[in-house]
N, C-alpha and C positions, 0 to 999 in steps of 0.2 A: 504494500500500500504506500502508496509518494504522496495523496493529499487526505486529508481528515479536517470533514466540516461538518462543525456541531450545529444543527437549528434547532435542537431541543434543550429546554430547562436541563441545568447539573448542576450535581450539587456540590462535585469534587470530580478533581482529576485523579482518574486511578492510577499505583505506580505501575500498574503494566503498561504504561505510554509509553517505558523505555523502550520497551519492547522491540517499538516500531522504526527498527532502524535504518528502514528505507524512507520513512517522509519524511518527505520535503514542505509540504505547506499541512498548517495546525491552527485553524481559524474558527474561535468559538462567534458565531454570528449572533447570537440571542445576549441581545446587553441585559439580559433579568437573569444571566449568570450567578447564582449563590453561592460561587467557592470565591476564596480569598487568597486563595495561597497557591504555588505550582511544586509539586514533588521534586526531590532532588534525584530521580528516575528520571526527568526530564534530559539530564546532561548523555543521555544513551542516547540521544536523536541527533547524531553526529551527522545527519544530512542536512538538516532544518535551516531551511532557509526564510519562510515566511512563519511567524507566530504571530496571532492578534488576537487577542483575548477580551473581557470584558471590562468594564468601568472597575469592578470592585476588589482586584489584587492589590495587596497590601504586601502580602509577602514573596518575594522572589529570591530564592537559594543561591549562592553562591556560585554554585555547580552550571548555573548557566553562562558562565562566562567563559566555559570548555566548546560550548557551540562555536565557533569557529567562522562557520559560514551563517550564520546569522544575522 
């Protein structure tokens, strides 16, 4: 999977995102998004080039600064 878009209410990103180490685009489109925070699982998305998330993170891990291509 290269692109992942969310149009439905979440309530959290699960850490199985690392998972997905072929996407490249992770765009949560529903701005009534209720997580606050991105897993430090996130930094396994070694292709991610596009992330857009919603209004309400507050928290972003360190580990995203290993994105690279971002």
């Amino acid at each position: 999977m290269r692109e992942l878009w969310i149009r439905t209410p979440l309530n959290e990103i699960p850490d199985e995102i690392g998972k997905l180490r072929e996407l490249r685009t992770f765009i949560v489109s529903n701005k009534s998004a209720s997580f606050d925070k991105l897993p430090d699982s996130i930094a396994g998305l070694k292709n991610l080039k596009t992330l857009q998330l919603g209004n309400n993170i507050t928290s972003i891990p360190d580990s995203i600064a290993e994105l690279k291509n971002l």
